[in-house]
DRENPA-3360 file (N, C-alpha, C; in nm, 2 decimals, always signed):
BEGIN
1 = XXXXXXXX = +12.21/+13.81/+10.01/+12.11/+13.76/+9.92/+12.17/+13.69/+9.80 ~ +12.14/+13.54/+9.80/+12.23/+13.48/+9.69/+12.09/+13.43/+9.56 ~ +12.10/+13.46/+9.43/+11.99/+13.48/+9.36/+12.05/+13.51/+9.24 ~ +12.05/+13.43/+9.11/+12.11/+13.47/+8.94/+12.02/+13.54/+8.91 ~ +11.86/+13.60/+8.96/+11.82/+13.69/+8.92/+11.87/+13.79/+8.96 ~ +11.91/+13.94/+8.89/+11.97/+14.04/+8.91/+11.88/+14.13/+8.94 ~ +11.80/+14.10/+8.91/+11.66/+14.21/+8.97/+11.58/+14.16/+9.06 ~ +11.62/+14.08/+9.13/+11.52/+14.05/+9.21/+11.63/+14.05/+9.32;
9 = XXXXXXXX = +11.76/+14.00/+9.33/+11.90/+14.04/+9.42/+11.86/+14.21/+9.43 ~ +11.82/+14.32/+9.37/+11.85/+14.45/+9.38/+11.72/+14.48/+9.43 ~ +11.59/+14.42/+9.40/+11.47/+14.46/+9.46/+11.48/+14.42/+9.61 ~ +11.52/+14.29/+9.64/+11.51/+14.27/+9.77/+11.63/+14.36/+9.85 ~ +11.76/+14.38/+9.79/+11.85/+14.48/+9.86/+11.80/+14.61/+9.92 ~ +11.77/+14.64/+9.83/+11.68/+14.77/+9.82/+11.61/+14.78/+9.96 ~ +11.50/+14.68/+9.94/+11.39/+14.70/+10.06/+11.44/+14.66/+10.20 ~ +11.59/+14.55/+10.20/+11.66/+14.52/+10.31/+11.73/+14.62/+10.39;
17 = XXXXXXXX = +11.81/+14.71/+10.27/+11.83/+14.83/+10.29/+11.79/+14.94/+10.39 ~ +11.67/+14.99/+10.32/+11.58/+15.12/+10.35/+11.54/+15.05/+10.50 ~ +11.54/+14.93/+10.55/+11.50/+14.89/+10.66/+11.63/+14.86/+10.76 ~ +11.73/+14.91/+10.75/+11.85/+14.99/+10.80/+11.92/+14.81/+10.80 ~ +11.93/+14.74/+10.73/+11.99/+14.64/+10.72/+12.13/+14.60/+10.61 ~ +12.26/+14.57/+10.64/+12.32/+14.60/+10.54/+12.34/+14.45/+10.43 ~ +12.35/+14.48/+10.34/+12.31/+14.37/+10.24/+12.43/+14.33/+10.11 ~ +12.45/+14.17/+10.17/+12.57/+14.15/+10.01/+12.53/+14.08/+9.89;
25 = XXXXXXXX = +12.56/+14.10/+9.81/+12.47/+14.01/+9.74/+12.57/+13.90/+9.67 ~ +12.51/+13.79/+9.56/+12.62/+13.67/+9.51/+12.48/+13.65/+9.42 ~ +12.53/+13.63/+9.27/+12.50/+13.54/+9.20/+12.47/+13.41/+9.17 ~ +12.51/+13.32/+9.25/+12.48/+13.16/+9.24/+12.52/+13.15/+9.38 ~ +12.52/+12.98/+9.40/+12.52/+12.96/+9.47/+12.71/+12.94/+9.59 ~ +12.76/+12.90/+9.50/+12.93/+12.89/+9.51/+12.95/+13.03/+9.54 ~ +12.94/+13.16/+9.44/+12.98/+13.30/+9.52/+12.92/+13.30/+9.64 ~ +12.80/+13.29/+9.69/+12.72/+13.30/+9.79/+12.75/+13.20/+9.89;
33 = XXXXXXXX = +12.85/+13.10/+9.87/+12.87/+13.03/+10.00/+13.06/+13.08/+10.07 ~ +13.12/+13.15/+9.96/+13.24/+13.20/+9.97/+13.19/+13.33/+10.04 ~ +13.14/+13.40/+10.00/+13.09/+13.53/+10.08/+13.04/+13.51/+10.22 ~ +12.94/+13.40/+10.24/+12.95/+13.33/+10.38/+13.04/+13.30/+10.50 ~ +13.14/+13.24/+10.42/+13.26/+13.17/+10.46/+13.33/+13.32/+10.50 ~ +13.34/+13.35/+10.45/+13.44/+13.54/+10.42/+13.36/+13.63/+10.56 ~ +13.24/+13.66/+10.53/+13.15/+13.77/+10.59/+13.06/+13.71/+10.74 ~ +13.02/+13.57/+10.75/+12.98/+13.53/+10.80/+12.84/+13.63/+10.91;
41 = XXXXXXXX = +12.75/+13.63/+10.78/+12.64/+13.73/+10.80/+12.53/+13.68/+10.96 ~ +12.45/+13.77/+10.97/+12.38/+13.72/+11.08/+12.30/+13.66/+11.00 ~ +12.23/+13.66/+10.86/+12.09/+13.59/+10.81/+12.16/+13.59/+10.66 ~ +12.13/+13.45/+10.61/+12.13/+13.41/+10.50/+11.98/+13.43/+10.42 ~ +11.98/+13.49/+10.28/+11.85/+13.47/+10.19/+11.91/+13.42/+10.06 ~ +11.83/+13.31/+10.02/+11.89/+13.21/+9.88/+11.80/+13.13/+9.81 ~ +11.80/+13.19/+9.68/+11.69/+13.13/+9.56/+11.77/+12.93/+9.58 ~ +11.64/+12.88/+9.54/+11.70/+12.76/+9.52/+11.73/+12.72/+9.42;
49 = XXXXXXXX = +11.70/+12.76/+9.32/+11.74/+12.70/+9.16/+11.81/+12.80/+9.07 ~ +11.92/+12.76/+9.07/+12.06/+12.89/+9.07/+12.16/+12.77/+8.95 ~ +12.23/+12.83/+8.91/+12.34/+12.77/+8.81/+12.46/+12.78/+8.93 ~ +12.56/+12.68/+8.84/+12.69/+12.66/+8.91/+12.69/+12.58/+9.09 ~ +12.59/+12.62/+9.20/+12.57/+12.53/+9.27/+12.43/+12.62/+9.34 ~ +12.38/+12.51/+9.29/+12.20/+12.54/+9.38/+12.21/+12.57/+9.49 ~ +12.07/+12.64/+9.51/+12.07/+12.63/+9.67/+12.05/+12.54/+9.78 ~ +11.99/+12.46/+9.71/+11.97/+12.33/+9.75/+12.15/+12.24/+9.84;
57 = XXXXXXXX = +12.20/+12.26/+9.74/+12.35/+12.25/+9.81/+12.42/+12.32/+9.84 ~ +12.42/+12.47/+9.84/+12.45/+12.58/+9.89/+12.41/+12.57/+10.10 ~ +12.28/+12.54/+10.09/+12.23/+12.50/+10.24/+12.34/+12.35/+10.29 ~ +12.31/+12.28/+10.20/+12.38/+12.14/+10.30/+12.50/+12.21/+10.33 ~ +12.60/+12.26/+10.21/+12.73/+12.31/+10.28/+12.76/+12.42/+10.40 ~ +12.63/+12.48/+10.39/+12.63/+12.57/+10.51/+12.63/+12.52/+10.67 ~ +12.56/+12.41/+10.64/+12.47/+12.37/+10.73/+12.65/+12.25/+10.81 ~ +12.71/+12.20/+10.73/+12.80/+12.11/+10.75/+12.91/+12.23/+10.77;
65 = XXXXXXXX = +12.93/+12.35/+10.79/+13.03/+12.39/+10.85/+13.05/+12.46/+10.96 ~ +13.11/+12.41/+11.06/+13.11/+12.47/+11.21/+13.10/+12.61/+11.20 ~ +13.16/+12.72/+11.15/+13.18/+12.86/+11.09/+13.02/+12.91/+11.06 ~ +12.94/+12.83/+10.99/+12.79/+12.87/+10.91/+12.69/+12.82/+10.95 ~ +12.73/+12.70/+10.99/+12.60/+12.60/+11.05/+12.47/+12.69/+11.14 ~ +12.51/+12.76/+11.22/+12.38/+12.84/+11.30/+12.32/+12.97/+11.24 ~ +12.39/+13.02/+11.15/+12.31/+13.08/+11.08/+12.17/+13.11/+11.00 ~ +12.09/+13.17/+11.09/+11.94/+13.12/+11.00/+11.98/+13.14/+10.84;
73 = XXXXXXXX = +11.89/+13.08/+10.76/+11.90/+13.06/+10.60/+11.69/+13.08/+10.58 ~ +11.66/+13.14/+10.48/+11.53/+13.16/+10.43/+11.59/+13.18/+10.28 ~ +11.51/+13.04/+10.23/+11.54/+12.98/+10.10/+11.39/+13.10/+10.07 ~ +11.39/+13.15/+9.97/+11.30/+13.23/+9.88/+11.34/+13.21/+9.72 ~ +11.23/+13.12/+9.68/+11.22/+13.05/+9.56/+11.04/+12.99/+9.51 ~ +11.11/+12.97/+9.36/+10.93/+12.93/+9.27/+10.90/+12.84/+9.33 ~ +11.02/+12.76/+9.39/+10.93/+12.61/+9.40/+10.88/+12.57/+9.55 ~ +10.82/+12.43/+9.50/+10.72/+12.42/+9.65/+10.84/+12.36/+9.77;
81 = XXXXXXXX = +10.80/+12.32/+9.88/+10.86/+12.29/+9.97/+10.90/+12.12/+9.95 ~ +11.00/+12.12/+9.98/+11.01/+11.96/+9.98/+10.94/+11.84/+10.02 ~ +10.94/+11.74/+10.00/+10.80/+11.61/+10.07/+10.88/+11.62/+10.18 ~ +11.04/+11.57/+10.19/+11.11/+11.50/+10.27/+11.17/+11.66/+10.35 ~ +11.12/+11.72/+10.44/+11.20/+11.84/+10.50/+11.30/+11.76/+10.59 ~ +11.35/+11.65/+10.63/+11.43/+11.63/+10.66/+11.58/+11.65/+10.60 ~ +11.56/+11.68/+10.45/+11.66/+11.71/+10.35/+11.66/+11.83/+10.37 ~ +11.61/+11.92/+10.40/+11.51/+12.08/+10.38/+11.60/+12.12/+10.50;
89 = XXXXXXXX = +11.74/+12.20/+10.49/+11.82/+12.31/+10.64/+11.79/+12.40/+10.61 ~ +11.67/+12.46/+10.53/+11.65/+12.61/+10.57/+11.59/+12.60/+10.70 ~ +11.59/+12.71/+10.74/+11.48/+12.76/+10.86/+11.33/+12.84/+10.84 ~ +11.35/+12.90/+10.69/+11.23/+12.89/+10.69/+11.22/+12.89/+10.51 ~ +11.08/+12.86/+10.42/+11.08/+12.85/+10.25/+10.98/+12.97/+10.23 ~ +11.00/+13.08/+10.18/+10.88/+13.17/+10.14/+10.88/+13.16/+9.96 ~ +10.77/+13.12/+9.91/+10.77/+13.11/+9.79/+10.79/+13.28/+9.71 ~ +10.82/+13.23/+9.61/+10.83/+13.36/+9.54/+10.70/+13.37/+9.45;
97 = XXXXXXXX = +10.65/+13.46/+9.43/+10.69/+13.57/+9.42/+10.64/+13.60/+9.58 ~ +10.76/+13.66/+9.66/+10.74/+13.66/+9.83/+10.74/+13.83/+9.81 ~ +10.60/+13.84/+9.92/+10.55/+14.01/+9.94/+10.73/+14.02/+10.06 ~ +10.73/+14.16/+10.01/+10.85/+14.21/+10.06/+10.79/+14.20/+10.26 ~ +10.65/+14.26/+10.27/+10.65/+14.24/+10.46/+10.65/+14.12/+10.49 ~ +10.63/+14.01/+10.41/+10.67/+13.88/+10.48/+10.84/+13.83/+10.46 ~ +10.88/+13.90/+10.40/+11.02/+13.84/+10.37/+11.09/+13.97/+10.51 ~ +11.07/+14.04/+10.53/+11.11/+14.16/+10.67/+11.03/+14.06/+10.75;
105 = XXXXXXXX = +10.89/+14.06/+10.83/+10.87/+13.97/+10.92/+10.96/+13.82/+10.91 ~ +10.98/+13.80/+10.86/+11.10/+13.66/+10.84/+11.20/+13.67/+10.92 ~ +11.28/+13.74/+10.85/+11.39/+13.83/+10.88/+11.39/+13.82/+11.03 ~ +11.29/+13.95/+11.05/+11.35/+13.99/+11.18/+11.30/+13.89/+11.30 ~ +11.15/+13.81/+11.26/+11.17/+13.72/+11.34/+11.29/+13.60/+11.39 ~ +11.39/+13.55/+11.27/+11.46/+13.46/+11.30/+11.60/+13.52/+11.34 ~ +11.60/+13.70/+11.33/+11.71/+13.70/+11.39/+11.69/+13.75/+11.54 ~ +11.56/+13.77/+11.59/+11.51/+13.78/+11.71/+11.56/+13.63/+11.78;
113 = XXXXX = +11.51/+13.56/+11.68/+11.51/+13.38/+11.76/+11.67/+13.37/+11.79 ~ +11.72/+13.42/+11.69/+11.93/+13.38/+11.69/+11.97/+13.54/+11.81 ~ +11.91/+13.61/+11.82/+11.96/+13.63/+11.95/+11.95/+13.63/+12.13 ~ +11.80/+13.54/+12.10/+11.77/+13.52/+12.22/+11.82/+13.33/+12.25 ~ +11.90/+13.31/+12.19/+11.94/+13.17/+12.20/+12.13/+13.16/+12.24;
% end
């Protein structure tokens, strides 16, 4: 979970948690792509408007490295979706304030999708 909010990194842990999932967290966006690089998780989750490097380019870099690129990513942020989704490598955008069963239906659907591929 990459997110400078600290309480919202520990609400969503929490609930990732209790739902037998194990969970790392990063403060911006640069911790959160080194922890990638490091851990190479089955599911990425990442606010998009972060200090030091957004999520916004947190995704392109993901997306540009052989190592990360197939990893689903669910951007969960204030803002709306982009005009141009061609710019847009998440796989999926849940706005915030995102109810925790849509952010678990997320979840488990896209890692249903990444294992039946």
């Amino acid at each position: 979970m990459i997110d400078d909010s600290d309480d919202t990194r520990e609400v969503y842990a929490v609930v990732l948690r209790l739902e037998g999932f194990t969970v790392e967290g990063a403060s911006d966006g640069q911790e959160g792509l080194q922890k990638a690089m490091e851990l190479l998780p089955d599911i990425i989750i990442t606010d998009l408007s972060m200090p030091i490097m957004d999520g916004w380019e947190t995704i392109r870099r993901l997306r540009a490295d052989d190592r990360t690129r197939r990893i689903p990513i669910i951007a969960c942020s204030g803002v709306e979706a982009p005009s141009d989704t061609d710019d847009f490598w998440a796989d999926a955008l849940l706005i915030k304030p995102c109810p925790m069963d849509t952010l678990l239906l997320e979840v488990r659907q896209l890692l249903r999708r990444g294992a039946a591929a």
